[in-house]
N, C-alpha and C positions, 0 to 999 in steps of 0.2 A: 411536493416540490422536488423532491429526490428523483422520482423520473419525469418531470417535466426538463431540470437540468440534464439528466443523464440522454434523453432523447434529441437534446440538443449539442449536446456535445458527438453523438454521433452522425447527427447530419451534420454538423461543422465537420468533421474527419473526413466525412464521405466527399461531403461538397470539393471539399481541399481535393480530391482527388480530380475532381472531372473539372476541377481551374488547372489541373499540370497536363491532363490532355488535354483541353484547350490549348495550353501553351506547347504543347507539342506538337498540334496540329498548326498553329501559326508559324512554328519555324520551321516546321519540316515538308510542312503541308501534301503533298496528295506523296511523297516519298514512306510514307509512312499508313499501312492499312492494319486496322486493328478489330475489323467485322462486323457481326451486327449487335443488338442489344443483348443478346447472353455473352456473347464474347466480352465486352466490354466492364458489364454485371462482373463477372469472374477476376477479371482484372485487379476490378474495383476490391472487391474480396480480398483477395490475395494480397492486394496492397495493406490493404487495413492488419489482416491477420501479419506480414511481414513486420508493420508499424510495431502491432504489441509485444512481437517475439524477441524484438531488438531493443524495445524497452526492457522488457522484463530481464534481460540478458546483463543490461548495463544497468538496472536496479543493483543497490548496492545494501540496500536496508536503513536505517537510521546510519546518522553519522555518530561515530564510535566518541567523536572529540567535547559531543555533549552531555 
């Protein structure tokens, strides 16, 4: 069950990703070139690794007041 959820939750992460290019390509549309499928793949990466370093960053540990 532990990685059924966990495999999910990272295609939800990933997905969320290629919904904000989508939305990017809607508003900015052909202003904006970002290449082909490894370019994109790398992106995608980057986005994710970016996501867990700024969590982990603003992790604060348990709260002291409980």
């Amino acid at each position: 069950m532990r990685l059924v959820l966990g495999v999910t939750l990272w295609v939800v992460a990933a997905g969320s990703k290629f919904v904000v290019l989508l939305l990017i390509d809607l508003v900015f549309g052909d202003a904006v070139s970002l290449g082909g499928f490894f370019s994109v793949t790398l992106l995608i990466v980057c986005l994710l690794l970016a996501r867990s370093g700024v969590r982990s960053l603003l992790d604060t540990g348990p709260d002291p007041s409980r």
